[in-house]
C-alpha positions, 0 to 999 in steps of 0.5 A: 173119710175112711181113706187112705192114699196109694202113694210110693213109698220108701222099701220096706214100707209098703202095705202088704195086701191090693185089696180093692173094693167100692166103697171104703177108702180113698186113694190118689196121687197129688201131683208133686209140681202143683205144691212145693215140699216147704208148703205140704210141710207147713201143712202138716206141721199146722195140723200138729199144733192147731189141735193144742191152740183150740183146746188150749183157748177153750179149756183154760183161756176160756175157763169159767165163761158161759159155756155157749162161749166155750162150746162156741169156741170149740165147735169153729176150732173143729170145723177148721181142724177137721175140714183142713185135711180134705181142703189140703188134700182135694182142693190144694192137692187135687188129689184123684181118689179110688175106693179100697176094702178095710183088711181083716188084718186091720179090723182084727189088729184094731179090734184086739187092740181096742178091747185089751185096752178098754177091757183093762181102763174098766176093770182098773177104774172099776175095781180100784181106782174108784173105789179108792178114790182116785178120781174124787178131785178130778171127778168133781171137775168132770162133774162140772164139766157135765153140768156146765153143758146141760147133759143133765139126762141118760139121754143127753149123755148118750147122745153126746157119747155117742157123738165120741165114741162113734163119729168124732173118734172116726174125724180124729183118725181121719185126722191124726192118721190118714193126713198128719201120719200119712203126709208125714211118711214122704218126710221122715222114716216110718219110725220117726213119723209114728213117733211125731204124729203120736206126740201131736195126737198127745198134745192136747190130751195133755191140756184136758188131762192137766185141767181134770187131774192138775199140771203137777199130778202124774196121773196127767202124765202117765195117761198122756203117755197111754196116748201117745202109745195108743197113737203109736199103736194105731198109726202102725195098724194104719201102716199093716193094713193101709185102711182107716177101719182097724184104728177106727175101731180100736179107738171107739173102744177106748172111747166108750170106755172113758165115757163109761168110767165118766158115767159112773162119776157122774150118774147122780147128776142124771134125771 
C-alpha cells in the first residue's frame, strides 16, 4: 500500500531525489493503449464521489437504524472504496511495480506538519474549547455514537482508535494520495490536482462534521476547511518526497489527536 508510481511528469513536477530500496513503495508504468484517457478519468472521478455516497447512507440515510445495519453499510462501502484503487491500477492497468525507500524529506515534512497540527487541536480543545463548552451539543452526539457501537470500555476504545489512527489513516492516504492525487496529476496541473483531490478528501468530512456540529453551525465549515487544508498540505509532501510514509505519518497524528479530544468527551461512558 505505501506506493507511489515513477510516471513521467510535467516539467517542473518531478520528485527531487531516486532513492530505491526494498521494501516500500510501489512503482510501474500503466500502459497507455490498454485504457483510454475517458475510462482512467471515470476512475478517478468515481473515486472523488464514492467516499460522499458511503458516508452519506450511513451517517444520515441510515440514521437511527440498528447500528449492525449501519456498521454494515459502512464496512462493504469501504471494502469497495479501499480496494477500487488497486483493482484499477493492478488488474485494469496491469501496472508493473518496483519498491522504493521513504525520504527524510517526507518523513520530517510529515512529521513536523502532523505535530504542529495535533499539538494546536489539543491544546485549543483542552485549554478552551472544552472547558467552555463547546463541544457539550456535539459532544452528546459523539457520545451516542460511542454507545451505539458498544465501545463501552478503555479497551475497546483503544482498539478502535487505533484501527484509525494507525491503519485506516494509512488506506486513506493510499487512497486519496497515491490514486485520486497521483491519477489526477496526468490530467491537470499540479495546483489545480491538489486543490481537487483536497476538496474530495473534504467532502465527506463535511457530512460527519454537519451530523455532530448541525448543517448551519460554522464550526462544520471551518474544520471542513482545516481538511481540505491538510489534504492540500499532504498531497504536496506527497509531491516533495514521492513517498506515502511522510503524509501517513502526519495523518496518524491528527488522527490520535481527534480521538483523544473524543476520549476526553466521553471518558465517563468507559468501565
Amino acid at each position: 500500500m505505501l506506493a507511489s508510481i515513477n510516471e513521467s511528469s510535467r516539467a517542473g513536477e518531478r520528485p527531487r531525489h531516486d532513492r530505491r530500496c526494498s521494501s516500500s513503495r510501489l512503482t510501474g508504468i500503466h500502459d497507455a493503449m490498454a485504457v483510454s484517457s475517458r475510462a482512467n478519468l471515470a476512475a478517478i472521478v468515481f473515486a472523488i464521489v464514492f467516499p460522499t455516497i458511503v458516508t452519506l447512507a450511513y451517517f444520515v440515510v441510515l440514521a437511527g437504524q440498528p447500528a449492525w445495519l449501519q456498521g454494515g453499510a459502512a464496512g462493504v462501502g469501504k471494502v469497495i472504496q479501499f480496494g477500487f484503487p488497486a483493482f484499477w491500477v493492478f488488474v485494469v492497468l496491469r501496472e508493473k511495480v518496483r519498491c522504493a525507500c521513504p525520504t527524510r524529506r517526507g518523513l520530517g515534512l510529515g512529521f513536523g506538519f502532523g505535530l504542529l497540527v495535533a499539538g494546536t487541536m489539543l491544546a485549543l480543545a483542552f485549554c478552551w474549547l472544552i472547558p467552555f463548552g463547546f463541544f457539550d451539543q456535539p459532544g452528546e452526539a459523539i457520545r451516542a455514537k460511542i454507545e451505539g457501537f458498544g465501545l463501552n470500555t478503555v479497551a475497546k476504545y483503544a482498539v478502535i482508535s487505533f484501527f484509525y489512527a494507525i491503519l485506516h489513516s494509512l488506506m486513506e492516504e493510499y487512497y486519496w494520495r497515491w490514486f485520486v492525487f497521483r491519477r489526477l496529476r496526468d490530467f491537470v496541473r499540479l495546483p489545480s490536482a491538489i486543490a481537487i483531490s483536497s476538496l474530495g478528501f473534504m467532502a465527506h468530512h463535511v457530512i460527519v462534521l454537519a451530523v455532530y456540529f448541525g448543517w448551519t453551525s460554522p464550526a462544520t465549515y471551518l474544520f471542513s476547511a482545516g481538511v481540505a487544508i491538510g489534504g492540500a498540505v499532504w498531497a504536496w509532501i506527497y509531491q516533495r518526497s514521492d513517498s506515502l510514509y511522510g503524509p501517513w505519518l502526519s495523518h496518524l497524528l491528527v488522527d490520535a489527536a481527534i480521538f483523544t479530544i473524543g476520549y476526553e468527551l466521553a471518558s465517563d461512558l468507559f468501565v
